[in-house]
C-alpha positions as CSV (number, residue, x, y, z in Angstrom):
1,X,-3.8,-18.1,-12.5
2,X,-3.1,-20.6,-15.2
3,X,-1.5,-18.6,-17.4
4,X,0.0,-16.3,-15.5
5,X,2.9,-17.7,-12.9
6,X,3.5,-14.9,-11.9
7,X,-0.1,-13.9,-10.9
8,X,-0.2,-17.0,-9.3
9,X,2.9,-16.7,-6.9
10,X,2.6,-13.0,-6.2
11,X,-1.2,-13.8,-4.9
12,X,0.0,-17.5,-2.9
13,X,3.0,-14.9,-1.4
14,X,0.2,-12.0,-0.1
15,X,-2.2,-14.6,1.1
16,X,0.6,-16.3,2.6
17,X,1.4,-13.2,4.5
18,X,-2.5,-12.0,5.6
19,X,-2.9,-15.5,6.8
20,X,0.1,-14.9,9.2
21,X,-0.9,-11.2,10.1
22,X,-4.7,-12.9,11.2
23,X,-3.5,-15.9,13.3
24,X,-0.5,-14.2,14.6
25,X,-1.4,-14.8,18.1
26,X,-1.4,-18.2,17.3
27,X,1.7,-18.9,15.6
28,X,4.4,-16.3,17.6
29,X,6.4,-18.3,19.7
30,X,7.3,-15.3,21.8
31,X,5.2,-12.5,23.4
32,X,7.0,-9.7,20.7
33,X,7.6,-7.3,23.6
34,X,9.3,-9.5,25.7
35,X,12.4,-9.2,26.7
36,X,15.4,-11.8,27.8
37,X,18.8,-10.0,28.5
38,X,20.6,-12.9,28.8
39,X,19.6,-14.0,25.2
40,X,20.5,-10.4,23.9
41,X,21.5,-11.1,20.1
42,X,21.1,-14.4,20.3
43,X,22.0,-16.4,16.8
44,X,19.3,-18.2,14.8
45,X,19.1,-21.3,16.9
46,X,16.0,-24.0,18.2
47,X,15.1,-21.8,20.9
48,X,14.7,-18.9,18.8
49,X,14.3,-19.7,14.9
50,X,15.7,-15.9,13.9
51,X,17.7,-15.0,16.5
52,X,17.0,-12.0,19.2
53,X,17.6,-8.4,18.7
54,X,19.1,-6.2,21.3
55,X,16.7,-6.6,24.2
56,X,16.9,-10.6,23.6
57,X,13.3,-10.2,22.1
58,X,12.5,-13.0,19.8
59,X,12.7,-11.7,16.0
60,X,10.5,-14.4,14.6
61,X,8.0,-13.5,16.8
62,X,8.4,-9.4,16.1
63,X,8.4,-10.3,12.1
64,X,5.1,-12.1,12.3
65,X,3.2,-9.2,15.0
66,X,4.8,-7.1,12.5
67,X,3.3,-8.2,9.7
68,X,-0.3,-7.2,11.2
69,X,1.2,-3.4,11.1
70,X,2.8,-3.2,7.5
71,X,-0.2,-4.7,5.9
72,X,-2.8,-2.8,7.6
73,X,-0.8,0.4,6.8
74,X,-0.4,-0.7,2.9
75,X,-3.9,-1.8,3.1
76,X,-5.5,1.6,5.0
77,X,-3.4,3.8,2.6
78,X,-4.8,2.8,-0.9
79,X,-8.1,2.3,0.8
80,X,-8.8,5.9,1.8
81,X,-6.1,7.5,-1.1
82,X,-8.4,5.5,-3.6
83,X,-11.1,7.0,-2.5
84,X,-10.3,10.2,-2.4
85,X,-9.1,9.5,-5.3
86,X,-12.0,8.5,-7.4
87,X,-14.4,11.1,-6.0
88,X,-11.9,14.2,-6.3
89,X,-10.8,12.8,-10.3
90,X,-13.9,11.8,-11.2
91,X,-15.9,15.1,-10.3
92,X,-13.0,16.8,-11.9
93,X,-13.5,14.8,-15.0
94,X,-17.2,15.0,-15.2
95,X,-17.2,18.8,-14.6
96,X,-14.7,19.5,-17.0
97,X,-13.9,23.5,-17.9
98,X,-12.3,25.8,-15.6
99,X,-13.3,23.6,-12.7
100,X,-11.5,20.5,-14.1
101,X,-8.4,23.0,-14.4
102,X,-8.3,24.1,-11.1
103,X,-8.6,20.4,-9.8
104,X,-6.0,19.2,-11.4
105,X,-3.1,22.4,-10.8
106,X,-4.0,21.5,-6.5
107,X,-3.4,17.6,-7.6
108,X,0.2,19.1,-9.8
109,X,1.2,21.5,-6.9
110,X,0.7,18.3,-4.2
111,X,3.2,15.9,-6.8
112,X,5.4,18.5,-7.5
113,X,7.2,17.9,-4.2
114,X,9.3,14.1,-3.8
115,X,6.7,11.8,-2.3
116,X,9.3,10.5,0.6
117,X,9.9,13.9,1.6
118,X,6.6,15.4,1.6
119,X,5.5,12.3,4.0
120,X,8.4,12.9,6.1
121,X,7.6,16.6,6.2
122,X,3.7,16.1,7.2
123,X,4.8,13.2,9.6
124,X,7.8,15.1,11.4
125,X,5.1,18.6,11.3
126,X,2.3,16.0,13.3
127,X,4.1,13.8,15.3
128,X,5.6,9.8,15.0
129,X,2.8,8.1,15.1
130,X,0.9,5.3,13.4
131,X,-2.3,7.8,12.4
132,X,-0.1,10.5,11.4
133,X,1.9,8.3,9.0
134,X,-1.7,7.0,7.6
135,X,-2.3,10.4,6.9
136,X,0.6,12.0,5.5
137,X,0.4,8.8,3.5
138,X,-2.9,9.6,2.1
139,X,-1.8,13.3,1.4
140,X,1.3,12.4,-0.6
141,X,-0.6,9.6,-2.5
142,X,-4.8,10.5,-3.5
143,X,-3.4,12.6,-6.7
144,X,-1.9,9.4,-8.4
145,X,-5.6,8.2,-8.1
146,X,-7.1,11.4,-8.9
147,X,-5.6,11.5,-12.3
148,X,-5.9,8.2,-13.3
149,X,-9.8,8.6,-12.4
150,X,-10.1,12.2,-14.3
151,X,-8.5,10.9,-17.3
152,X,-10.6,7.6,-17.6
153,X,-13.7,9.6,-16.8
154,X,-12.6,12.2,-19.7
155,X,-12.5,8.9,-22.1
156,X,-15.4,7.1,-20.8
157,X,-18.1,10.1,-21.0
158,X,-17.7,10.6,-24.8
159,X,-18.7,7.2,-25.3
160,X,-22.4,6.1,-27.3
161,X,-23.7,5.0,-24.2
162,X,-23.0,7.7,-22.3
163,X,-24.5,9.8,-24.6
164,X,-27.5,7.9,-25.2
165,X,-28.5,7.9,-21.0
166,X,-28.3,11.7,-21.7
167,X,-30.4,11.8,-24.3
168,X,-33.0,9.2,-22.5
169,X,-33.0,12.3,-19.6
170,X,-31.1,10.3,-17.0
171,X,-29.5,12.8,-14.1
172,X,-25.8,13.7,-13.6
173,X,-25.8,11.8,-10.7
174,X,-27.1,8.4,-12.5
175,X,-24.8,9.0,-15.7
176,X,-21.9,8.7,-13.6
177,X,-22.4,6.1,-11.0
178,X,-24.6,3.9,-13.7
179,X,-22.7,4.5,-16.9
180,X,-19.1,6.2,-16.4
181,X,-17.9,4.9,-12.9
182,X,-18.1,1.4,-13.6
183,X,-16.3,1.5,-16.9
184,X,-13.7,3.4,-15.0
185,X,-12.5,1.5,-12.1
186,X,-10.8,-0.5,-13.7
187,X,-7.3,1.3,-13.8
188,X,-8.2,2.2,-10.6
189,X,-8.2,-1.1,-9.7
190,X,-5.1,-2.1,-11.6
191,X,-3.5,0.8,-10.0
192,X,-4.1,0.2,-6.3
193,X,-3.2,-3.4,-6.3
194,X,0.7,-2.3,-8.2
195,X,0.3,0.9,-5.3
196,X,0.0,-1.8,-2.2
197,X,3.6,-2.8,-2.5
198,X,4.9,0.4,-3.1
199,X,2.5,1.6,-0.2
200,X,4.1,-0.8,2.3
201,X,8.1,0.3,1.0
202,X,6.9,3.9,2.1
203,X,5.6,3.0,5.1
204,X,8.3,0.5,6.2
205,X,10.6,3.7,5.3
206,X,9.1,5.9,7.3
207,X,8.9,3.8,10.2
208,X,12.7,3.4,9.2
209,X,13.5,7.2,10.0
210,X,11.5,6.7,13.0
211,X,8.5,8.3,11.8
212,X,5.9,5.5,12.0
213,X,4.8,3.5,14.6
214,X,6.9,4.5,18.6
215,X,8.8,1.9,20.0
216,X,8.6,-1.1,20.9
217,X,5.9,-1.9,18.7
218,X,6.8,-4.6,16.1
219,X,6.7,-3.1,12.4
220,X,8.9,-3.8,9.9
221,X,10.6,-1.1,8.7
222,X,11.5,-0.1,12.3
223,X,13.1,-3.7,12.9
224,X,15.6,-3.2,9.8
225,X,16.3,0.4,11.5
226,X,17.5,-1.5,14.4
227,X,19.3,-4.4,12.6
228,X,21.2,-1.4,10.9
229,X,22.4,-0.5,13.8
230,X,23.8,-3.7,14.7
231,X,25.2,-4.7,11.2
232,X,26.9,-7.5,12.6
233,X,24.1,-9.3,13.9
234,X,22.3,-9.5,10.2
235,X,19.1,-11.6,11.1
236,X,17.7,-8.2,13.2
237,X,17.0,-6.7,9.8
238,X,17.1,-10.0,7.4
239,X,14.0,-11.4,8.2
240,X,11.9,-8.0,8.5
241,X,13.4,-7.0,5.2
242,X,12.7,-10.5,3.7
243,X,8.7,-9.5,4.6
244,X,8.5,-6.2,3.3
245,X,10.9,-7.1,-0.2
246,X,8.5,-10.8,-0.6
247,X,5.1,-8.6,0.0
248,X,6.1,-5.7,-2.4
249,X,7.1,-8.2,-4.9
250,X,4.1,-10.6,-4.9
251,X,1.7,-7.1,-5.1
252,X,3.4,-6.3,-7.7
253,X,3.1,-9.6,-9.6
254,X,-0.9,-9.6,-8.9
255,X,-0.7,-6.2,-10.3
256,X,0.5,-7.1,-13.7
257,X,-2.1,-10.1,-13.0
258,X,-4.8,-7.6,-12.8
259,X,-3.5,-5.3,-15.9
260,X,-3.7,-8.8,-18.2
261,X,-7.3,-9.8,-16.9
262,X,-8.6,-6.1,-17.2
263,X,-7.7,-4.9,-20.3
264,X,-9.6,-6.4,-23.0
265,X,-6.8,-5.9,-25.8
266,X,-4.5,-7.9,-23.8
267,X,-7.3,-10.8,-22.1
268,X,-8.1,-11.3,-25.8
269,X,-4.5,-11.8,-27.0
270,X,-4.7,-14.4,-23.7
């Protein structure tokens, strides 16, 4: 964190925002389904630090519930696409051959379609709703993982080490969690932290289009969908969009973080 700023601010700006997400029940001013139609876009002001949207709910209070949401969906994505992931790429990698082939043309016939429309395909085929988002999520996003994983595994099992727990009569199943996994995850690992902000753009998009989470719940991407609908009242979709730009960006800065401290060619020029 010394040497890197950037590290540094993109990890204070996360932890900022999972502090808020955990103690928003404390902090919200404002139950963020309650409505006031007599305070129906109500400028930033004392009573209400953001303004109100349409239904005079208090936006302040909708960003922070919201923020429990959008992180827990970034967070639930790379979790279970990571793990897919890893087990689906790493088999592949470890097999090798024909079965290695056939792995990897399902992972090429999955990424061969526009990862916004294939999640807005699955989630429109299932239904709006917060698990069905997850999941198209998942769908659109394990083969990034999955070839990241084969190709490190490819590398990793050719190694003198590897070799040598062969020759000492150690099982499949030990040469790859002992020897090849461990020396592996670290792309992964790279790779979901830069994937957390990009997770929480495609989520906030799809709750955009109106395919995540049904109204009224708080979430951010569905609050800018209804502050572009009332352009002139720009705090409805300011602050939300403030949340999801300042939490993409500072993922992305621990990403980079996590590249530097990982790769040995670059910790040693550090």
């Amino acid at each position: 964190m010394r040497q890197n700023k950037l590290f540094a601010v993109g990890l204070t700006v996360c932890l900022f925002w999972v502090a808020i997400a955990l103690i928003a029940p404390l902090i919200a001013p404002y139950e963020p389904l309650a409505q006031d139609m007599t305070a129906r876009f109500a400028k930033p002001c004392r009573e209400h630090l953001c303004g109100t949207d349409s239904l005079g709910r208090d936006v302040l209070s909708r960003v922070i519930w919201g923020s429990r949401i959008s992180i827990e969906g970034g967070v639930l994505t790379i979790i279970f696409a990571s793990l897919v992931g890893i087990v689906y790429g790493g088999a592949a990698g470890f097999a090798g051959g024909l079965v290695d082939e056939i792995m990897m043309r399902l992972c090429e016939l999955v990424q061969s379609f526009p990862t916004i429309i294939l999640a807005m395909v699955i989630s429109t085929a299932l239904g709006p709703s917060l698990f069905h988002t997850l999941l198209a999520m998942v769908i659109v996003w394990w083969p990034n993982y999955a070839r990241v994983m084969r190709s490190m595994v490819i590398q990793v099992r050719s190694n003198e080490y590897v070799e040598a727990s062969k020759s000492l009569g150690a099982s499949s199943f030990r040469i790859f969690f002992k020897e090849i996994l461990p020396n592996s995850i670290g792309a992964i690992i790279v790779l979901a932290t830069v994937d957390f902000g990009n997770a929480i753009l495609l989520f906030s998009g799809l709750s955009f289009l109106g395919l995540g989470s049904p109204p009224p719940t708080p979430e951010w991407g569905a609050m800018v969908s209804d502050g572009a609908a009332a352009l002139t009242n720009w705090w409805i979709a300011v602050f939300p969009g403030l949340g999801i730009l300042t939490m993409s960006m500072g993922a992305n800065f621990i990403g980079d973080g996590m590249r530097d401290l990982l790769d040995p060619k670059l910790r040693k020029e550090i």
